[in-house]
C-alpha positions, -999 to 999 in steps of 0.1 A, spaced: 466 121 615 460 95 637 455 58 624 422 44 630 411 15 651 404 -18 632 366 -13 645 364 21 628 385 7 596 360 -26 598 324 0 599 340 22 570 346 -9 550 311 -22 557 294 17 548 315 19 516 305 -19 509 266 -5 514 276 25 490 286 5 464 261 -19 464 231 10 464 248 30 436 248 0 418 208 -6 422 207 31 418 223 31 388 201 -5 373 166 4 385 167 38 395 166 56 431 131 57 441 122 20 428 147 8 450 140 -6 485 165 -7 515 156 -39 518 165 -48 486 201 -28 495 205 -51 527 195 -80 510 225 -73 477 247 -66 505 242 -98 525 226 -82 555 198 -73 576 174 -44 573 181 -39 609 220 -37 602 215 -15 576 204 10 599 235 11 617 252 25 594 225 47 574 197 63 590 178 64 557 180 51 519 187 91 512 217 91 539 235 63 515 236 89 488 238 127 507 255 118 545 288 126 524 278 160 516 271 165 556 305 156 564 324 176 539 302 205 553 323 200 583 354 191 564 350 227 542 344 245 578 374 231 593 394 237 564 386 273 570 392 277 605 425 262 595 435 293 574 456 320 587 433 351 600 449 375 583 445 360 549 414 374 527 387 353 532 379 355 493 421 335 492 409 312 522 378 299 503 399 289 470 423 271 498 389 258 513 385 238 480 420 221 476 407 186 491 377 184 469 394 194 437 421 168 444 390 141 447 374 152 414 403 152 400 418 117 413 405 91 385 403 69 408 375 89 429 364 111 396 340 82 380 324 74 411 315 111 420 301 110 385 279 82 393 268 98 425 254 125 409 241 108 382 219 87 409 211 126 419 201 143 390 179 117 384 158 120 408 137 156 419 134 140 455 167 135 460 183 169 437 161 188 464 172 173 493 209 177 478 203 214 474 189 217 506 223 202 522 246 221 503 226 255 512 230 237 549 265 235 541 269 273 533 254 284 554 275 270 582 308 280 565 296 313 566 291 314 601 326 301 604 335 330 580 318 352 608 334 340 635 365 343 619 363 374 611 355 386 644 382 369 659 405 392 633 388 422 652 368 432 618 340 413 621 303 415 604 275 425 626 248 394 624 226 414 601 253 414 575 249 393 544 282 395 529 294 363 542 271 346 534 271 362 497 308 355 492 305 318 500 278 309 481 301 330 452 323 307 459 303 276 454 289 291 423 326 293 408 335 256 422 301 248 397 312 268 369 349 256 372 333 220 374 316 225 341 344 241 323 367 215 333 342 187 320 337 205 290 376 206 283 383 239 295 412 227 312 424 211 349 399 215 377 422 234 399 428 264 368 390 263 362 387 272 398 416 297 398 399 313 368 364 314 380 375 327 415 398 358 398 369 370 377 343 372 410 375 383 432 375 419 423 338 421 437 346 401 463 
């Protein structure tokens, strides 16, 4: 991986400096009685540099879930063609269960979706990333696929059935393991082997 430039190092600092300091009015008054100017202000800047690094108040809290769209679709193309795609979307999941499982990472994730379960606005718009989200790893699915030579025509919903399978096991795995049924990563074992028959 290549290192990153002290510019890049300096505008994740400042983004994960803007994180915290929402969560934390967030998590005090609540997410829709709190004001990006009031963000900018906790954080000892501008409105106007707030913006260059969130496009919106709602960015703070979902932009993540954009980019770990991308990371789960890369994650996927990384997989060997010839693996079952049911096999390459456990595999797809490895760098996420390591985050919820890293204490360290766990209680802020927590918090994060505290801040969205709290509010309908923000749930909705959650949902509507993650659907986002699968829906562009199935295309990936697709594409892989046909580069396999046994691909789905367009009309097919499988892959798009099988991911959002998945997702629905890295939800049920998530619950079990908060509910002390065990490690993340055997949760998500387990949920995925029950579905993978039918997969």
């Amino acid at each position: 991986m290549e290192s990153l430039s002290l510019r890049e190092r300096t505008r994740l600092a400042v983004r994960q400096q803007l994180l915290d300091t929402a969560l934390a009015l967030f998590l005090k008054q609540g997410y829709e009685a709190t004001t990006v100017d009031e963000i900018a202000a906790a954080a000892g800047m501008s409105k106007r540099s707030f913006f260059r690094y969130f496009g919106s108040k709602e960015d703070v809290i979902l932009g993540k879930h954009e980019r770990l769209g991308e990371q789960f679709v890369d994650a996927l193309r990384a997989r060997p063609l010839d693996e079952p795609l049911w096999t390459s979307l456990r595999r797809m999941f490895d760098d996420v269960v390591d985050y919820m499982t890293d204490p360290a990472q766990a209680a802020g994730a927590a918090e994060l979706q505290r801040v969205i379960n709290g509010s309908a606005s923000l749930r909705a718009a959650y949902l509507d990333r993650m659907l986002g989200n699968q829906s562009r790893i199935a295309a990936a699915a697709r594409e892989r696929a046909h580069e396999a030579g046994r691909g789905w025509d367009d009309a097919d919903p499988a892959p798009l059935a099988l991911v959002g399978a998945a997702f629905a096991c890295l939800t049920a795995a998530n619950a079990s393991a908060a509910a002390g049924g065990g490690p993340l990563h055997e949760a998500l074992d387990r949920a995925m082997a029950a579905v993978g028959p039918l997969a």
